[in-house]
N, C-alpha and C positions, 0 to 999 in steps of 0.2 A: 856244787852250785848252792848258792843262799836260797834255797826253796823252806821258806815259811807254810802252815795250814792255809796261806792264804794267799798264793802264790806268785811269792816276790823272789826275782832273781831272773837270770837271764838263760838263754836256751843251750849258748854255746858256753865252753872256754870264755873267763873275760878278756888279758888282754891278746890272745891270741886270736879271737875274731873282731878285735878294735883295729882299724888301722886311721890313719888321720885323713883318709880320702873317705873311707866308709861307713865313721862310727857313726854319723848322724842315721842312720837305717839301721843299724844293725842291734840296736841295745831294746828288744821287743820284751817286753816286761809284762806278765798278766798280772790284773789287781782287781779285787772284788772292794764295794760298798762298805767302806771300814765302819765300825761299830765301837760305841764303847764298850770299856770291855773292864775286866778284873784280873791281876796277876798273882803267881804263889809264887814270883821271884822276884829278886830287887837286886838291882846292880850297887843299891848305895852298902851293900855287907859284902867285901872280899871272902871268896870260897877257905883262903890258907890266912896263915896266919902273917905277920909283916915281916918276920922274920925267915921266913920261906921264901922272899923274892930277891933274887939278886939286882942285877941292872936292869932299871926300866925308863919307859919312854912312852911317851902320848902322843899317836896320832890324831890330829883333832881334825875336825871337815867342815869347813863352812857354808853357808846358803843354800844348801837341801831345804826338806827333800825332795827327789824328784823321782821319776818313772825312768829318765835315761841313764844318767851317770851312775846316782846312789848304788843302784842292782849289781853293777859293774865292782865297785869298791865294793861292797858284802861280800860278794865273788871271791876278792882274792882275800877278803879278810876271812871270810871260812876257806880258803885252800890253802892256808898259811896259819890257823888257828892262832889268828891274833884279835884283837879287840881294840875298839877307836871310841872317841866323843864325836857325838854330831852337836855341830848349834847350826838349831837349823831356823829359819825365820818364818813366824806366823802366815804371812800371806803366801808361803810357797807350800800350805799346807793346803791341802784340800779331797777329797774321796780316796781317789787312787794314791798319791803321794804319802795319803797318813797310813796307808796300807804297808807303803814302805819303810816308814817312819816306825814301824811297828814291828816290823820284821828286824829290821835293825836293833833293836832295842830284845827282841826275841831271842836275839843270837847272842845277847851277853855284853853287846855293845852301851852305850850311853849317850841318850840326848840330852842335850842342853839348849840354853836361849840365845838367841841373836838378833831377837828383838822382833817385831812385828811387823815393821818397814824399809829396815836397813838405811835410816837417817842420820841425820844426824842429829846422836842426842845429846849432844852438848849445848845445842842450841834449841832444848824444848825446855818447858817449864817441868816441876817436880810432876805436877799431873802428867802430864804429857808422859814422862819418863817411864813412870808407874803401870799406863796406860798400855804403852806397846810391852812393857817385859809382862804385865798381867795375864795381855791378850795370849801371847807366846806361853805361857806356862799353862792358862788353861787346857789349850788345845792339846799338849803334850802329854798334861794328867789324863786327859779325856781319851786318848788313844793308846796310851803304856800302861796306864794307872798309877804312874811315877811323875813329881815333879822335877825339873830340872834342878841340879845343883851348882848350877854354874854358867858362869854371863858370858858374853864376848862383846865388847862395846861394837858397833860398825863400825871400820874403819879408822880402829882401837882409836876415836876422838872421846877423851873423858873431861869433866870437869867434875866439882865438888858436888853438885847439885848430884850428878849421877850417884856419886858414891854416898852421896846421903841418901839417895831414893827407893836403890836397888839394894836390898838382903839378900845378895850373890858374891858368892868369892869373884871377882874381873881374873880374866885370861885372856893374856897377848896370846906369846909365840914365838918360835924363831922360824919364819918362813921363808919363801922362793918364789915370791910375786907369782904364783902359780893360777892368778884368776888374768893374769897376761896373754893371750894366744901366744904375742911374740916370743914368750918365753919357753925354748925349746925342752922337748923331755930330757935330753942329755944334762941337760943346766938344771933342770928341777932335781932330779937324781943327785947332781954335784952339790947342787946346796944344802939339802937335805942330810945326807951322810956329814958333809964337811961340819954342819952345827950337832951333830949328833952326840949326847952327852947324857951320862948316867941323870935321870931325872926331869929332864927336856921335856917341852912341852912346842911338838913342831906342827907349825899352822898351814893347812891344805884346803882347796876350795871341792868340793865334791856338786860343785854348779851344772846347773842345767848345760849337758853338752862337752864336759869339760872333762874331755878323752885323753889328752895329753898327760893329765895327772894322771888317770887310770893308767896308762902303757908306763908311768913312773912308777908307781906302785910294785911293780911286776918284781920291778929289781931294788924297791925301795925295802921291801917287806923282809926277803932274806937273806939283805947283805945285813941288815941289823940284825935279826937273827942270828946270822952267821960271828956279827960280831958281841954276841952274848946281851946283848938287851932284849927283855922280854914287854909285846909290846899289849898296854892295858890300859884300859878307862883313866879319864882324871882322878875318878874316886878312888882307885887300887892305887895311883900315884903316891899319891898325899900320904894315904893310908902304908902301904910300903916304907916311908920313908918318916913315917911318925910323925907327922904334921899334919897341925889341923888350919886348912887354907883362913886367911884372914876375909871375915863378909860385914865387917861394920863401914865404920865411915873414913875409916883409915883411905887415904889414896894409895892401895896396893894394886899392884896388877902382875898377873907373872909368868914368866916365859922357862921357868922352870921352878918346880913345886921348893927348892931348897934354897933360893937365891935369898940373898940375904937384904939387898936394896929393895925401894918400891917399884922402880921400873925393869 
């Protein structure tokens, strides 16, 4: 189980005690009074060298964190020794949450920003813009000791104004409308595998509640395994693959670290 000094993670098996009649009760998470703190690790320096990694792939998790789902996904990312990006969004950050936000980040994983309201920021002014990725990165310094490296627009809506505002590399995805209920675990699974590709950057919700991605997970994690991608941070991405992600005002955005267009 993802059991942090501060105790995040869940009591059982994840998704073997998830079912979709009962996971609203069953994801019981303890968390103490987060603090800030100091770290002697950084996820922005790969452990090997770039040439050490074969096929890789980025799980990435949006709208965290939370006390019910996140604990769930650490679960099977430590019983699978893989590692994920979170962008998680400032106002879902708070005592208990940053607890977990912490832990996540403890385990070798990587946060990032999603803004601080989840708007739309195409339609705010440059302040504005600055304003919510500000609020988000403070609060993520203040609980890792690490600032994020990386944006995710909401509801990947960009315009120019963004990409002049934000000094973050932008990151889509190739995702599975998995913040859908209606979208069943069998089809999250099918789509996920089916985009699966040396370098991929595939976009998952780890939202409040949102158990169906966890019981995907179960089989998301090592059928990629099994089919030889190793799965790591955006940072090991990029870095694996010897590219250094574009963060100017260039309109990039990218659903895999190697593609060569901006969309």
């Amino acid at each position: 189980m993802a059991m942090c000094a501060a105790g995040c993670g869940s009591e059982n098996s994840t998704a073997e005690s998830v079912s979709e009649s009962s996971a609203g009760t069953t994801a019981a998470t303890t968390v103490t009074e987060a603090e800030t703190i100091s770290v002697s690790h950084t996820t922005q320096h790969p452990a090997k060298e770039a040439a050490e990694y074969g096929k890789v792939i980025t799980l990435t998790f949006d709208d965290g964190p939370n006390t019910t789902c996140t604990p769930y996904v650490l679960d099977l990312l430590e019983k699978y020794n893989a590692r994920a990006s979170f962008f998680v969004i400032g106002n879902n950050i708070n005592e208990e949450s940053a607890q977990v936000m912490k832990c996540a980040y403890d385990m070798g994983n990587e946060i990032n920003n999603h803004s601080r309201t989840h708007s739309y920021m195409n339609k705010m002014t440059a302040e504005e813009i600055k304003a919510e990725v500000e609020y988000t990165d403070e609060l993520v310094e203040k609980y890792t000791g690490e600032k994020p490296r990386f944006f995710r627009p909401p509801y990947i809506a960009v315009n120019q104004t963004m990409f002049d505002s934000i000094d973050l590399p932008f990151i889509n995805g190739k995702g599975c409308n998995d913040w859908d209920d209606k979208v069943s675990v069998e089809k999250r699974v099918e789509k996920v595998l089916e985009q699966a590709e040396d370098g991929a950057i595939i976009l998952l919700h780890d939202a409040d509640m949102n158990f169906q991605t966890v019981q995907a997970l179960e089989t998301i994690i090592p059928e990629l395994q099994k089919q030889g991608y190793e799965l790591v941070t955006l940072t090991e991405l990029f870095f694996a693959k010897g590219i250094t992600p574009v963060s100017d005002s260039t309109p990039k955005i990218y659903s895999n670290c190697m593609q060569e267009g901006n969309w």
